[in-house]
C-alpha positions in Angstrom: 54.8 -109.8 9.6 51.7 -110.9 11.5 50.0 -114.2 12.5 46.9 -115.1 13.9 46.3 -118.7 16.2 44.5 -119.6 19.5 43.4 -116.0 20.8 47.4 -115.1 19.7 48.8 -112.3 17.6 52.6 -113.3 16.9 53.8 -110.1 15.6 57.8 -109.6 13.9 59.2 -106.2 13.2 62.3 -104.4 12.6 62.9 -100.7 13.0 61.9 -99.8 9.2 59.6 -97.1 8.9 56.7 -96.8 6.5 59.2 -95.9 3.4 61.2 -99.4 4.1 64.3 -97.2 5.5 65.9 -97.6 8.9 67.6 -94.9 11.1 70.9 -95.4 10.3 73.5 -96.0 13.2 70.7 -95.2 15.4 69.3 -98.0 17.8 66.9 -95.8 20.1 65.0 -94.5 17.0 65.1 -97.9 15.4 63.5 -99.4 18.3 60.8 -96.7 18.4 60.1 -97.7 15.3 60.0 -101.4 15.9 57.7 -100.8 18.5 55.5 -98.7 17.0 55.1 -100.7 13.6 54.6 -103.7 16.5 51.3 -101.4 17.9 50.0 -101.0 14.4 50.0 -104.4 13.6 48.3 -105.2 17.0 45.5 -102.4 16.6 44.7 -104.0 13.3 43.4 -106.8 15.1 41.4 -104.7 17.9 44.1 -105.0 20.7 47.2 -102.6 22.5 50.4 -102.6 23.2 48.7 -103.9 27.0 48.0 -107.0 25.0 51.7 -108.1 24.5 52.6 -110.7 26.9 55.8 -112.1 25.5 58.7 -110.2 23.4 61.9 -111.3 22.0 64.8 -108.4 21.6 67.2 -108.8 19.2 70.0 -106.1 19.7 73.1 -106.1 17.2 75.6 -104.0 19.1 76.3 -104.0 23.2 76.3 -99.8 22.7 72.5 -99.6 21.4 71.2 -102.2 24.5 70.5 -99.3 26.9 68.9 -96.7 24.5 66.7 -100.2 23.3 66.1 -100.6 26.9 65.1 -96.9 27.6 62.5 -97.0 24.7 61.2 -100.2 25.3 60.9 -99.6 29.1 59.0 -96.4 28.1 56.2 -98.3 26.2 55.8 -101.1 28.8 55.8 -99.3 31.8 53.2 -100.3 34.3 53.3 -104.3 33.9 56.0 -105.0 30.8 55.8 -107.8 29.2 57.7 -111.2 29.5 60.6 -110.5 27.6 64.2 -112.5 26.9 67.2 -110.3 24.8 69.9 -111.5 22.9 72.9 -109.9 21.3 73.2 -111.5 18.2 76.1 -111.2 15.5 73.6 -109.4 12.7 70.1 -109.3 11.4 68.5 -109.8 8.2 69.5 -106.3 6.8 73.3 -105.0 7.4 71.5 -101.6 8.6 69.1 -103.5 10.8 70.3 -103.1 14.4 67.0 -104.0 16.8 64.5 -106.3 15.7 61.6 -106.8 18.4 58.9 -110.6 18.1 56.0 -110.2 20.2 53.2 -112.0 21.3 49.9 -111.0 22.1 47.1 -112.1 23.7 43.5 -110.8 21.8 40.6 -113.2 23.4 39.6 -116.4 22.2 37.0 -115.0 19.9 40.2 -113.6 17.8 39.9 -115.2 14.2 42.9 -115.4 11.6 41.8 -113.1 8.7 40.3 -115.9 5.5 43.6 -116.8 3.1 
């Protein structure tokens, strides 16, 4: 879900919560979730959601692009990140609807955990 390079977090989630199951039908909770599995990740490595420079939005459906946009818009709000979103055709899961990559910046001093 997570890699470390150059000061960088690249983080990938989808809107599963901590039981593996999505929201069903429900892109604004799916993207909450997406989000905040995104944060967790991030705070693993000592950084914020402030830290996210770059994200890439991943939206199945037209109908759940404006409740994805009110909850992401709610997490990013003073200076959001750079961000491009596509409406694709499907995601990995059938149930999957949103599926969020971000980027963020940690420091130089950031070290990938030992393999």
């Amino acid at each position: 879900q997570a890699t470390i390079a150059g000061g960088f977090k690249f983080v990938c989630c989808t809107g599963r919560d901590s039981e593996g199951k999505f929201a069903l039908g429900d892109g604004r909770r799916q993207t909450q979730q997406c989000i905040d599995n995104i944060r967790a990740l991030i705070e693993e490595a000592g950084g914020t959601l402030n830290d996210v420079v770059k994200c890439t939005v991943y939206v199945c459906d037209r109908a759940h692009w404006e409740p994805m946009n009110e909850i992401f818009f709610g997490y990013f709000t003073d200076d959001p990140p750079h961000r491009v979103s596509c409406i694709v055709d499907g995601l990995g899961s059938p149930d999957c609807l949103v599926e969020i990559d971000a980027t963020a910046y940690l420091g130089d001093d950031l070290t990938p955990p030992v393999r």
